[in-house]
Predicted model as a PDB file, atoms N, CA, C, CB and O in Angstrom, pLDDT in the B-factor column:
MODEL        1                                                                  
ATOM      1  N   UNK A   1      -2.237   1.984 -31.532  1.00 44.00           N  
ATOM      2  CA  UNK A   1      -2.039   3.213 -30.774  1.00 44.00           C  
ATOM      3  C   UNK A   1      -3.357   3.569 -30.087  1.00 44.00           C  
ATOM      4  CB  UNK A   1      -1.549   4.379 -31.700  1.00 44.00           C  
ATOM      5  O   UNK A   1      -4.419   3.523 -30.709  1.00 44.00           O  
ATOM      6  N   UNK A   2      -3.271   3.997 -28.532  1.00 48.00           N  
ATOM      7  CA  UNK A   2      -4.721   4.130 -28.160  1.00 48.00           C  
ATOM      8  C   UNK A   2      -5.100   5.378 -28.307  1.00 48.00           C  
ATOM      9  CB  UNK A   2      -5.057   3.737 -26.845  1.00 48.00           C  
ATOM     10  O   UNK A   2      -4.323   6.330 -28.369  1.00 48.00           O  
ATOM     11  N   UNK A   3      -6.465   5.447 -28.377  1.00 48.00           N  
ATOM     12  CA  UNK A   3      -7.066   6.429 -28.976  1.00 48.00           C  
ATOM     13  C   UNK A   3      -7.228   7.568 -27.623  1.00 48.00           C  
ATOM     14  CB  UNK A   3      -8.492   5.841 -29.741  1.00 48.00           C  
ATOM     15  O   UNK A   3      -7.235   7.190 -26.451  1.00 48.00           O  
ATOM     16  N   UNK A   4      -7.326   8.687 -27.952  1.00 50.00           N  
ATOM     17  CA  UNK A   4      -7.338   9.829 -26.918  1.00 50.00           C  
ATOM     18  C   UNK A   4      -8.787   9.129 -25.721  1.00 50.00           C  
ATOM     19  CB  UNK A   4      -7.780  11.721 -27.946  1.00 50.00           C  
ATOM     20  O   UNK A   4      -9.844   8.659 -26.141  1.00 50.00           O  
ATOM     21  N   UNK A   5      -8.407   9.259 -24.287  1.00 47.00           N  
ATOM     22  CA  UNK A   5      -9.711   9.031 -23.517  1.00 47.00           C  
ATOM     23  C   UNK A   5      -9.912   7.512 -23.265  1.00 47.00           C  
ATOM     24  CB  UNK A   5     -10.991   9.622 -24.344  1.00 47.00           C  
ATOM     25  O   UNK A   5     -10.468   7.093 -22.249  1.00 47.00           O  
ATOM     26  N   UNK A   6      -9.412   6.683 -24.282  1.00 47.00           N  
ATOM     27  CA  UNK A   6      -9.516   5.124 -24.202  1.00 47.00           C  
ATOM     28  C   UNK A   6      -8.408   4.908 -22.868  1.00 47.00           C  
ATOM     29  CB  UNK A   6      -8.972   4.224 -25.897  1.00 47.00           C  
ATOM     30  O   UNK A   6      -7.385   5.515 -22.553  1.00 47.00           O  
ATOM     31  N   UNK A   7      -9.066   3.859 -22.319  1.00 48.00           N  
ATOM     32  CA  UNK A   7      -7.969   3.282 -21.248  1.00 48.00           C  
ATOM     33  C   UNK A   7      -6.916   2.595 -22.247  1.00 48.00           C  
ATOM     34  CB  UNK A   7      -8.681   2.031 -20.015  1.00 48.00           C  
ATOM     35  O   UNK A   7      -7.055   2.332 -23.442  1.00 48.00           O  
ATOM     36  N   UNK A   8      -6.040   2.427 -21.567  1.00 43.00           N  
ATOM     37  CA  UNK A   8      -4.172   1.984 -22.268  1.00 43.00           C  
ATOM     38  C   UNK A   8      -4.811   0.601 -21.944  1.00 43.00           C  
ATOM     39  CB  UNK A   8      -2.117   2.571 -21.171  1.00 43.00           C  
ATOM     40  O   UNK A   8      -5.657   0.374 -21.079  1.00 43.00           O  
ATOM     41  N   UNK A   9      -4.184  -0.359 -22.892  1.00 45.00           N  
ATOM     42  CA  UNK A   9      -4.183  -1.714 -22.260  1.00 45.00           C  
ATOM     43  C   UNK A   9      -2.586  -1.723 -21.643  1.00 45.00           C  
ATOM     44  CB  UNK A   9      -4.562  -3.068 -23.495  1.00 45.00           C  
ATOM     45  O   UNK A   9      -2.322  -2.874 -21.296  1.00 45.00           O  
ATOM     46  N   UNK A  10      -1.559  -0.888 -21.426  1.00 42.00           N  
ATOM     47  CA  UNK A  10      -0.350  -1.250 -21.003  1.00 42.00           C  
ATOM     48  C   UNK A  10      -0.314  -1.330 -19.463  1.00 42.00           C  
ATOM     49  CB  UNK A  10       0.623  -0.337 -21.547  1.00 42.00           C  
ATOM     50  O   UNK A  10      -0.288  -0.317 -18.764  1.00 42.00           O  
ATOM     51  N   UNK A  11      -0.315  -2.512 -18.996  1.00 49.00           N  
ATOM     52  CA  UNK A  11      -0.419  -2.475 -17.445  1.00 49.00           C  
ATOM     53  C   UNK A  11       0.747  -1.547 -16.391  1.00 49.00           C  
ATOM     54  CB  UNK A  11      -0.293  -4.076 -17.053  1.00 49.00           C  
ATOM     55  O   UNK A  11       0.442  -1.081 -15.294  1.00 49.00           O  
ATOM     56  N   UNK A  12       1.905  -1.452 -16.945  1.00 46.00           N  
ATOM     57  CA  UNK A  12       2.445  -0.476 -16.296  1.00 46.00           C  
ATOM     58  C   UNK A  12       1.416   0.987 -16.252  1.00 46.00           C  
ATOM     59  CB  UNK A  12       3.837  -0.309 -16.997  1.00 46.00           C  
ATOM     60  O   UNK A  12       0.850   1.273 -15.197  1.00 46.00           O  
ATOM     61  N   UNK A  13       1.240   1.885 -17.531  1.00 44.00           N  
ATOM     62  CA  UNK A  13       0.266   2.743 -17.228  1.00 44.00           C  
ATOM     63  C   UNK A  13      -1.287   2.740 -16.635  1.00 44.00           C  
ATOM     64  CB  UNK A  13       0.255   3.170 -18.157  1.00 44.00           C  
ATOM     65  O   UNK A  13      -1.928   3.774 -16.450  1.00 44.00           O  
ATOM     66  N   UNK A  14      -1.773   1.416 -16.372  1.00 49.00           N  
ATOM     67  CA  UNK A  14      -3.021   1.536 -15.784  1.00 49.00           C  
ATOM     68  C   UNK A  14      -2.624   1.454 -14.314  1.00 49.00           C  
ATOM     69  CB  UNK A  14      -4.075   0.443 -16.278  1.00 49.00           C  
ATOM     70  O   UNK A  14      -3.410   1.831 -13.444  1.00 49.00           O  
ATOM     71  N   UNK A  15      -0.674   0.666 -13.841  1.00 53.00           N  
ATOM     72  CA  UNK A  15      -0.885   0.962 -11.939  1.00 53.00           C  
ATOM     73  C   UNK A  15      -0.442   2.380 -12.140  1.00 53.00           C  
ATOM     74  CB  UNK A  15       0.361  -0.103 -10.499  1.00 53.00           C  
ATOM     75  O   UNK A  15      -1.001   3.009 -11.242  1.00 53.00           O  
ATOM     76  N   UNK A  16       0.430   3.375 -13.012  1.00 54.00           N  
ATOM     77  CA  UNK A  16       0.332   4.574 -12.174  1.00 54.00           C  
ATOM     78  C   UNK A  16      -0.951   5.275 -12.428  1.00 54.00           C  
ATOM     79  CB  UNK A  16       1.489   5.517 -12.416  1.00 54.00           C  
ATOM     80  O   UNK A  16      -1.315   6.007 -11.508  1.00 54.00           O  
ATOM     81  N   UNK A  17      -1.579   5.225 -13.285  1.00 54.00           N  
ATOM     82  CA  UNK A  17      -2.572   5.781 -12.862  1.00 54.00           C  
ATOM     83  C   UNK A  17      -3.911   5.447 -11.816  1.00 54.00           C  
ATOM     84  CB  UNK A  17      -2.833   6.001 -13.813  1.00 54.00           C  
ATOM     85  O   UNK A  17      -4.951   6.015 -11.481  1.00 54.00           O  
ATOM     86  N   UNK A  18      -3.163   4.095 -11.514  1.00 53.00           N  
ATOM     87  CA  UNK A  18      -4.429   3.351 -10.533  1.00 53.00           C  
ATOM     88  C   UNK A  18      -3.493   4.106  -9.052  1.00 53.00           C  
ATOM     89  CB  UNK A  18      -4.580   0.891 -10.624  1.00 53.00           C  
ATOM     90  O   UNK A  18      -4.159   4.333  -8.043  1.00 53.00           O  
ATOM     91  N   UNK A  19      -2.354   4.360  -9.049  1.00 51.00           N  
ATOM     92  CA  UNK A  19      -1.092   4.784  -8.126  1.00 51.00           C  
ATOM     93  C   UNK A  19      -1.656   6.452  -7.393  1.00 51.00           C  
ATOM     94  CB  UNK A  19       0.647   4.966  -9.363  1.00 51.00           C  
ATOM     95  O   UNK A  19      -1.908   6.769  -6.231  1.00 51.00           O  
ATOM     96  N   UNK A  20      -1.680   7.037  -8.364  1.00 62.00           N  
ATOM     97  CA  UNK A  20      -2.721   8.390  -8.493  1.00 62.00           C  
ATOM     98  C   UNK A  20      -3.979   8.415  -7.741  1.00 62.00           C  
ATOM     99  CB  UNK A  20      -3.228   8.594  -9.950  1.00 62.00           C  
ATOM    100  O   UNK A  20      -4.208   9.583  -7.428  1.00 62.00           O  
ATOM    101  N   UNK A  21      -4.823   7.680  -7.350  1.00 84.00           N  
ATOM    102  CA  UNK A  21      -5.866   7.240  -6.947  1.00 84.00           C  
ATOM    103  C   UNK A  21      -5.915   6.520  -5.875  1.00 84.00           C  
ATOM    104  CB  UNK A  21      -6.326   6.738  -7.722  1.00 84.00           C  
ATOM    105  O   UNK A  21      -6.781   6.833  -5.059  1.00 84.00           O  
ATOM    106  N   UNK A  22      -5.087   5.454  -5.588  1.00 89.00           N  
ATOM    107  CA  UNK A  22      -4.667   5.024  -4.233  1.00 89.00           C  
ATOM    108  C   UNK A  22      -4.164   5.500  -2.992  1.00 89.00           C  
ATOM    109  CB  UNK A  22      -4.014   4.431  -4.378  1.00 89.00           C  
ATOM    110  O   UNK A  22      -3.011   5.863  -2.760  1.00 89.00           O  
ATOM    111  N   UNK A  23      -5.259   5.460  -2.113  1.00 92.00           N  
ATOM    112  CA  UNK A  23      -5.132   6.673  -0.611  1.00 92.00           C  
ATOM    113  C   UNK A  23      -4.462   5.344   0.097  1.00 92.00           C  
ATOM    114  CB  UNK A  23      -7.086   7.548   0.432  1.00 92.00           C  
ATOM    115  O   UNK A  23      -4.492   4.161  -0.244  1.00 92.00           O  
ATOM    116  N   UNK A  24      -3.931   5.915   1.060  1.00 92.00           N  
ATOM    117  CA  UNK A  24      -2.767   5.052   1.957  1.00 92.00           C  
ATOM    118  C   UNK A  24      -3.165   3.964   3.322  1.00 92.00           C  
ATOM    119  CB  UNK A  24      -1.773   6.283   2.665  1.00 92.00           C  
ATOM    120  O   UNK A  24      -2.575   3.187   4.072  1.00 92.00           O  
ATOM    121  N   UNK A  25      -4.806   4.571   3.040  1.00 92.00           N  
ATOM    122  CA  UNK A  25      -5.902   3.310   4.017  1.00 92.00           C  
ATOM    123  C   UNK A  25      -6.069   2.587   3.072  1.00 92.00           C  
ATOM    124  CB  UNK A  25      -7.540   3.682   4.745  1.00 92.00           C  
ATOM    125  O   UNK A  25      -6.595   1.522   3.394  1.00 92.00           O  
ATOM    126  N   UNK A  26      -5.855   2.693   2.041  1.00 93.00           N  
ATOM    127  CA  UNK A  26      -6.352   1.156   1.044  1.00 93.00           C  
ATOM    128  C   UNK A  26      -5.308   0.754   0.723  1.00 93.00           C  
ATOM    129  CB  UNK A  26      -7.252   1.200  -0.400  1.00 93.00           C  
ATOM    130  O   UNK A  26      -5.640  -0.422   0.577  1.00 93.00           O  
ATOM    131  N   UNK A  27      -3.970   0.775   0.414  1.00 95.00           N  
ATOM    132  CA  UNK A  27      -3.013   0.433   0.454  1.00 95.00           C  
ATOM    133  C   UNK A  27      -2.450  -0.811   1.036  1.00 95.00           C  
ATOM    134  CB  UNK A  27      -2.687   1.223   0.743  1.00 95.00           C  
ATOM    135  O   UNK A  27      -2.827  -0.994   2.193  1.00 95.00           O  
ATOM    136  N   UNK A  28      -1.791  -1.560   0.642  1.00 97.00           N  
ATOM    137  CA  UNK A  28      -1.058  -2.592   1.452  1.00 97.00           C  
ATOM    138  C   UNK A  28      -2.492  -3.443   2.665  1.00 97.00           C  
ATOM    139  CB  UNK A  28       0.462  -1.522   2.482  1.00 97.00           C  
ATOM    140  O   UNK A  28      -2.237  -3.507   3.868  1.00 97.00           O  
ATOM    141  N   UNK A  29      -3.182  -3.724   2.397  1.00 97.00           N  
ATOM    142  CA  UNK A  29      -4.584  -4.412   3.207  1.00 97.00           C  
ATOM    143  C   UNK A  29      -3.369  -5.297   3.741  1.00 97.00           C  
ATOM    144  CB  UNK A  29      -6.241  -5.333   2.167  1.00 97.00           C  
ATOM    145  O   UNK A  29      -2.877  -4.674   4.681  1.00 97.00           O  
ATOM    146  N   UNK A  30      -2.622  -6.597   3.514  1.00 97.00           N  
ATOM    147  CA  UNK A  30      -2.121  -6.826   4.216  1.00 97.00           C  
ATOM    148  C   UNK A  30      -1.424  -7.316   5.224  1.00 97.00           C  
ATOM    149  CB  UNK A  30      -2.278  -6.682   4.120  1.00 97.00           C  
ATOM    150  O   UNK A  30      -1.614  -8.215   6.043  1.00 97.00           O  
ATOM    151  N   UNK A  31      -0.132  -6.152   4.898  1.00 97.00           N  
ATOM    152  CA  UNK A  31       0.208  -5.859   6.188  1.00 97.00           C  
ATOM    153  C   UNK A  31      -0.497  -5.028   6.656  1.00 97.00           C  
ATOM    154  CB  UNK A  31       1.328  -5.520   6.382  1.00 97.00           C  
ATOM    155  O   UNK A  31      -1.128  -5.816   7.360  1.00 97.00           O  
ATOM    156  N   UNK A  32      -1.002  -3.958   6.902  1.00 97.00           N  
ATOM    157  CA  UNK A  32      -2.095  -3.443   7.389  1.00 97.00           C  
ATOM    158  C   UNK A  32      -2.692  -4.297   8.719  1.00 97.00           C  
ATOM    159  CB  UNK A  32      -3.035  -3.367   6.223  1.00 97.00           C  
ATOM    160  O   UNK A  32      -2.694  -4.268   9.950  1.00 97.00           O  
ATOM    161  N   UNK A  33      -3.196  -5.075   7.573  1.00 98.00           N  
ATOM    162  CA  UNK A  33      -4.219  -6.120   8.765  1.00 98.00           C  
ATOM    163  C   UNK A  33      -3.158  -6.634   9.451  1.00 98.00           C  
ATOM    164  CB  UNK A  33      -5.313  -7.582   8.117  1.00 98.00           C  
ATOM    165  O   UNK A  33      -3.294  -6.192  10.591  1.00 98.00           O  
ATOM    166  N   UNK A  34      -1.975  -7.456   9.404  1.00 98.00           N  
ATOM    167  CA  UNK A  34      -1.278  -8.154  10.187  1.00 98.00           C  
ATOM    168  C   UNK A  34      -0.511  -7.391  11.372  1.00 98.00           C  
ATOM    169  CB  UNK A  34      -0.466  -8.830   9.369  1.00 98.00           C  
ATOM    170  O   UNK A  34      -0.281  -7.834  12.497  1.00 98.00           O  
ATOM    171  N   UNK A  35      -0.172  -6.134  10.844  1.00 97.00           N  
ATOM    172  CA  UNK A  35       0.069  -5.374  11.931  1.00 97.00           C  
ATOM    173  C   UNK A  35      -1.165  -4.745  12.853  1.00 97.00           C  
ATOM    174  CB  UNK A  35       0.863  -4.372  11.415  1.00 97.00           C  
ATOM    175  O   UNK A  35      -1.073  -4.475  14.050  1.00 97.00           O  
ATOM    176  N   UNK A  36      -2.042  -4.618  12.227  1.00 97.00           N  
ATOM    177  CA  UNK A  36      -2.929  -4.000  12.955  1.00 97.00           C  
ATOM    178  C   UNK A  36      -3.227  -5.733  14.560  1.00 97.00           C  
ATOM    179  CB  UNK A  36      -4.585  -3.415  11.499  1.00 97.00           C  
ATOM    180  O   UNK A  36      -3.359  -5.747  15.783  1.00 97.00           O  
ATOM    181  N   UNK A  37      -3.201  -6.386  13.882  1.00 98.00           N  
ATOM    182  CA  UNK A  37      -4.013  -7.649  14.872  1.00 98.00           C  
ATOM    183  C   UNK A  37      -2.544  -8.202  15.543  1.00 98.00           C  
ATOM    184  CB  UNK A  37      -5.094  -9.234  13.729  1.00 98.00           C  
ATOM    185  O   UNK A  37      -2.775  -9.254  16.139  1.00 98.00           O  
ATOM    186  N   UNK A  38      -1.187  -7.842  15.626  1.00 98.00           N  
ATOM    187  CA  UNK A  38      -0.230  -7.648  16.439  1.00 98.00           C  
ATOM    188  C   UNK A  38       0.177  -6.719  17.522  1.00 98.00           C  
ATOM    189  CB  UNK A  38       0.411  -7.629  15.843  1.00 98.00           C  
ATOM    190  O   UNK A  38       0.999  -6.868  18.426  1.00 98.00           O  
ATOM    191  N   UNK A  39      -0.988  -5.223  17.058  1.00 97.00           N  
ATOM    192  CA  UNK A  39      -0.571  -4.481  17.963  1.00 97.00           C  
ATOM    193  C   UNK A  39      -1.859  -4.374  18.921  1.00 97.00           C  
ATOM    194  CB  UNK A  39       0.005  -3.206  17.377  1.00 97.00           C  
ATOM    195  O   UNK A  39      -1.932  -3.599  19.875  1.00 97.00           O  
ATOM    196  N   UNK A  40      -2.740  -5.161  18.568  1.00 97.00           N  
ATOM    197  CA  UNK A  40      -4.045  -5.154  19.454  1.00 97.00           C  
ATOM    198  C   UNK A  40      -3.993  -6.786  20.423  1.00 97.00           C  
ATOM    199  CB  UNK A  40      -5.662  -5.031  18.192  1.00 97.00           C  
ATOM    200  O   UNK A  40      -4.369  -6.968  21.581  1.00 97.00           O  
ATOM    201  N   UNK A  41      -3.526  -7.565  19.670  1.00 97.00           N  
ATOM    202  CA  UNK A  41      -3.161  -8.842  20.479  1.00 97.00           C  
ATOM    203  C   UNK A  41      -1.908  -8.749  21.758  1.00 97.00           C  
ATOM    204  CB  UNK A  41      -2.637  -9.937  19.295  1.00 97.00           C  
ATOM    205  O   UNK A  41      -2.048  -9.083  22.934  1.00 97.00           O  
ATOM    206  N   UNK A  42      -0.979  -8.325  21.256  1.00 97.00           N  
ATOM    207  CA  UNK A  42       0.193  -7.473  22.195  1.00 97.00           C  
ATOM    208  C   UNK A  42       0.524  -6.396  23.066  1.00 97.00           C  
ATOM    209  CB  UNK A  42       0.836  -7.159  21.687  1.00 97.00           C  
ATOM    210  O   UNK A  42       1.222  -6.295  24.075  1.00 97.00           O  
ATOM    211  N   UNK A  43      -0.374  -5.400  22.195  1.00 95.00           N  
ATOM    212  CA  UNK A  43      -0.443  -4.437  22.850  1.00 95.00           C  
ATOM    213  C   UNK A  43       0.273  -3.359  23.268  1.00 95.00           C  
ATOM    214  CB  UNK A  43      -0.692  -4.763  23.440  1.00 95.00           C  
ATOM    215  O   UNK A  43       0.049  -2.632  24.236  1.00 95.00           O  
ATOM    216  N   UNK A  44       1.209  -3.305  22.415  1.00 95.00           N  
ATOM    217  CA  UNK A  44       2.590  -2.272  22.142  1.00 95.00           C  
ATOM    218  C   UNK A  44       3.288  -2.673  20.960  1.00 95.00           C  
ATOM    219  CB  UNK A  44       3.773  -2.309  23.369  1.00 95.00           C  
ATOM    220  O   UNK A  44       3.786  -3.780  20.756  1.00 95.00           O  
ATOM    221  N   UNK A  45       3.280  -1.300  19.906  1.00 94.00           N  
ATOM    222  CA  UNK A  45       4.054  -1.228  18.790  1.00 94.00           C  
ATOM    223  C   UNK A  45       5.218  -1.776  19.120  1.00 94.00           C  
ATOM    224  CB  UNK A  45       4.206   0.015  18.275  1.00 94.00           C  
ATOM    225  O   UNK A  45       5.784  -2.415  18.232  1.00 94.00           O  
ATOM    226  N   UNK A  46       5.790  -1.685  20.295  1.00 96.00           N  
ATOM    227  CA  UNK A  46       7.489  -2.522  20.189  1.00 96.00           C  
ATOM    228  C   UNK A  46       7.644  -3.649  19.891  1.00 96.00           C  
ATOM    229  CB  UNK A  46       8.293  -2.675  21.329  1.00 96.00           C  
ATOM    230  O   UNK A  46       8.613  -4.084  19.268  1.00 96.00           O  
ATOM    231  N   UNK A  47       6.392  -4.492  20.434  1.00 97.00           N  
ATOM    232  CA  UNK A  47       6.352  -6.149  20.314  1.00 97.00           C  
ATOM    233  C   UNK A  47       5.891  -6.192  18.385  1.00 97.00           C  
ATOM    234  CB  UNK A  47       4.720  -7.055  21.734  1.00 97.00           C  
ATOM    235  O   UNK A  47       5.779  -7.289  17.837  1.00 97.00           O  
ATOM    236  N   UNK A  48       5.728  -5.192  17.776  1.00 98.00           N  
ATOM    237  CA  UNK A  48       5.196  -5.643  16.471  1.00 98.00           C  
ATOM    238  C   UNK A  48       6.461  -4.977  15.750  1.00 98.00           C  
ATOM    239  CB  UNK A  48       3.514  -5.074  15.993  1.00 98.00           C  
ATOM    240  O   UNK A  48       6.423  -5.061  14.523  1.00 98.00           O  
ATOM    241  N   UNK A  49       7.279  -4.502  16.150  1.00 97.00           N  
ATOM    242  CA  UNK A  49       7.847  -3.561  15.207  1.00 97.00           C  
ATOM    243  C   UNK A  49       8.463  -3.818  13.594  1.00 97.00           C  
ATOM    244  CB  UNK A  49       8.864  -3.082  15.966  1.00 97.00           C  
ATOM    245  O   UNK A  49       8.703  -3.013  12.694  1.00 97.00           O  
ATOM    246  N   UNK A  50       8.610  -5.414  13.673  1.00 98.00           N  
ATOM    247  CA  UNK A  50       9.036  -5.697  12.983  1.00 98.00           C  
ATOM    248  C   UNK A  50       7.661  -5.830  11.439  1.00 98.00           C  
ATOM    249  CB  UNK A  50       9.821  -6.722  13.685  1.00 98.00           C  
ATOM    250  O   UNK A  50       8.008  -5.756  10.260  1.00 98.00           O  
ATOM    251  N   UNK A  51       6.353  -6.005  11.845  1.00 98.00           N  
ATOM    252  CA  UNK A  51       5.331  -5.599  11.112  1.00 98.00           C  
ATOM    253  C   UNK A  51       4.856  -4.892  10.617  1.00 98.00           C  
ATOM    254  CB  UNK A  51       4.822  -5.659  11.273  1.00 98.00           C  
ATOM    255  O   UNK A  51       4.231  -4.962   9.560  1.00 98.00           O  
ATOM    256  N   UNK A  52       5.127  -3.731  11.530  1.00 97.00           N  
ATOM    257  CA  UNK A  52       5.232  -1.993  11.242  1.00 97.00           C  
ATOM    258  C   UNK A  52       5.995  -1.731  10.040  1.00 97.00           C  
ATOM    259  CB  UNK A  52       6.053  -1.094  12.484  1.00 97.00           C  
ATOM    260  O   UNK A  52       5.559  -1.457   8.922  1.00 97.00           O  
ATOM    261  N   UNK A  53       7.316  -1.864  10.465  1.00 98.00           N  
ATOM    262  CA  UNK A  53       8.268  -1.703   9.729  1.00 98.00           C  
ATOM    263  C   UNK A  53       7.751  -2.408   8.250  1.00 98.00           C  
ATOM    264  CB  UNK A  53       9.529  -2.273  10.452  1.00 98.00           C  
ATOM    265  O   UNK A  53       7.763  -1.568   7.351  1.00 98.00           O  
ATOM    266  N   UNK A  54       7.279  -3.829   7.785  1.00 98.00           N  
ATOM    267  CA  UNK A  54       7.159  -4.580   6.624  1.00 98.00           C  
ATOM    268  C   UNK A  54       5.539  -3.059   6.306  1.00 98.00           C  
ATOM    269  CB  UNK A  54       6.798  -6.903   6.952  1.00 98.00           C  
ATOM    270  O   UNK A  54       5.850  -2.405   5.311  1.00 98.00           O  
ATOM    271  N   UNK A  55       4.482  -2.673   6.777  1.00 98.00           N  
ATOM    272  CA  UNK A  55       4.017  -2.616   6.176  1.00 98.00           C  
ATOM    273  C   UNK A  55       4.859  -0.945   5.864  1.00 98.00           C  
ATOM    274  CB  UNK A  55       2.723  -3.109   6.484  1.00 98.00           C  
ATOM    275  O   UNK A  55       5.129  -0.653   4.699  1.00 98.00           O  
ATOM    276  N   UNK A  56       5.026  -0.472   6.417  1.00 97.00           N  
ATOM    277  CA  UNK A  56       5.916   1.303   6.101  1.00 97.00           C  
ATOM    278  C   UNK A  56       6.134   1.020   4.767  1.00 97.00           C  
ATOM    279  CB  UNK A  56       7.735   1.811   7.016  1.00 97.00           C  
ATOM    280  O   UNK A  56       5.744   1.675   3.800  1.00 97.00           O  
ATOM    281  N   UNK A  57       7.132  -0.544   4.782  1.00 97.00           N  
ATOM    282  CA  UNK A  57       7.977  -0.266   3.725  1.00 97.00           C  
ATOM    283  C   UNK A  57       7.171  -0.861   2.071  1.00 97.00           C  
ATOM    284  CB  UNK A  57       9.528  -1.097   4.181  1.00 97.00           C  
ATOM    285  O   UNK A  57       7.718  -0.423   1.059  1.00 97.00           O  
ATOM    286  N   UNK A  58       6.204  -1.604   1.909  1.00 97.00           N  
ATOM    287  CA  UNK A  58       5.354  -1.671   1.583  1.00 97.00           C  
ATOM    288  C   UNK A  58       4.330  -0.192   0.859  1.00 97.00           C  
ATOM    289  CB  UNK A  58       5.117  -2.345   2.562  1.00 97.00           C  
ATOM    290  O   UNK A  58       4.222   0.035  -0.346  1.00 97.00           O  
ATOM    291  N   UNK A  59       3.701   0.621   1.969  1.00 97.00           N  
ATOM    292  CA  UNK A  59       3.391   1.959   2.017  1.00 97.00           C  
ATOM    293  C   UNK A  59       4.661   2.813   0.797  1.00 97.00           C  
ATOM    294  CB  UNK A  59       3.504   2.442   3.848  1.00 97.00           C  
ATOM    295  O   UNK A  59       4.230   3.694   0.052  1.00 97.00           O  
ATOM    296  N   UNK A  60       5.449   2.604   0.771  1.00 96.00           N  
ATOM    297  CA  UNK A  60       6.964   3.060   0.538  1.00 96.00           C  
ATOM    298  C   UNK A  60       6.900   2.639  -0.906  1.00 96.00           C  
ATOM    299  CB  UNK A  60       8.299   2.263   1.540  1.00 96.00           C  
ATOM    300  O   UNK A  60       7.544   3.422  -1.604  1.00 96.00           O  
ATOM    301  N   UNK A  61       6.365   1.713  -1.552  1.00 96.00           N  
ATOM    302  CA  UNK A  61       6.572   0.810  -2.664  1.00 96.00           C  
ATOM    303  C   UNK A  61       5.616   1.712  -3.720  1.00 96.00           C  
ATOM    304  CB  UNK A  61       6.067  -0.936  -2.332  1.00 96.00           C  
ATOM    305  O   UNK A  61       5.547   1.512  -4.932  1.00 96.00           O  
ATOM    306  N   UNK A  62       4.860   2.804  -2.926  1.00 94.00           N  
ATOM    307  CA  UNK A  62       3.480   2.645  -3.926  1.00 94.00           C  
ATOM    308  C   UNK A  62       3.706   4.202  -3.656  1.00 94.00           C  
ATOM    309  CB  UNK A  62       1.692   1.627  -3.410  1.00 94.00           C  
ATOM    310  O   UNK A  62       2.839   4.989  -4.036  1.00 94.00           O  
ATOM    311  N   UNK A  63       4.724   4.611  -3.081  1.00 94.00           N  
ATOM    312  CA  UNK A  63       5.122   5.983  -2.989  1.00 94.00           C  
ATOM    313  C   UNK A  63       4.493   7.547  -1.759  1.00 94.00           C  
ATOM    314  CB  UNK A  63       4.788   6.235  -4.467  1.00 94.00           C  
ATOM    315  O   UNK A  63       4.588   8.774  -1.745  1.00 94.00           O  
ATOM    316  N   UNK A  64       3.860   6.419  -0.885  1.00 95.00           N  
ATOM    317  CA  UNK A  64       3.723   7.651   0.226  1.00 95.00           C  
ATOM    318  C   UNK A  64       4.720   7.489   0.990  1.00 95.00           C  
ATOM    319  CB  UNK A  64       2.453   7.732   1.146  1.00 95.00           C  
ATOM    320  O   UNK A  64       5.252   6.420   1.290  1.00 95.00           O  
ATOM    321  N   UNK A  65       5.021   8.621   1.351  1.00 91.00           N  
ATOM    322  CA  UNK A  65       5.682   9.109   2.339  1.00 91.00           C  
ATOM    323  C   UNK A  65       5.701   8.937   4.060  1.00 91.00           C  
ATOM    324  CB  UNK A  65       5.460  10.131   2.042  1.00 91.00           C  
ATOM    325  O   UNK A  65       5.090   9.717   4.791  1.00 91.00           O  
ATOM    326  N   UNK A  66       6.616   7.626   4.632  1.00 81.00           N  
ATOM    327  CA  UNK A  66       6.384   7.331   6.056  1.00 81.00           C  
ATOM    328  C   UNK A  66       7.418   7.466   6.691  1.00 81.00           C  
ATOM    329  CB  UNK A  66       5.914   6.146   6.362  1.00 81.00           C  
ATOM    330  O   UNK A  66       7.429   7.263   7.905  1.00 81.00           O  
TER     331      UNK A  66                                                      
ENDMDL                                                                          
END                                                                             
C-alpha cells in the first residue's frame, strides 16, 4: 500500500496525474508536427484537413476540449 506523498507505482494513476499537468502545446508532438509541416508546405488547412482532424482527435484522447 503506498504510503501518503509517495508516488503510486500504478501506471494508470501516474498518466492521470501526469494528464493534470499536460498543457495542450505539449500534447500529441506528433501530429502536431505533421500537421503543422502540411499546413506550411500547402498552405491551407483544407489541403491538411485530414491531419487536423487526426491531431484534434488525439488532443481529444487526453481530454481537452476542440
Amino acid at each position: 500500500m503506498p504510503v501518503e506523498g509517495e508516488a503510486s507505482s500504478c501506471p494508470m494513476a501516474r498518466k492521470k496525474e501526469d494528464e493534470k499537468t499536460l498543457k495542450p502545446c505539449c500534447a500529441c508532438p506528433e501530429t502536431r508536427k505533421a500537421r503543422d509541416e502540411c499546413v506550411l508546405l500547402k498552405g491551407s488547412e483544407e489541403a491538411c484537413w485530414e491531419l487536423i482532424e487526426a491531431h484534434r482527435q488525439c488532443l481529444r484522447s487526453y481530454g481537452f476540449d476542440t
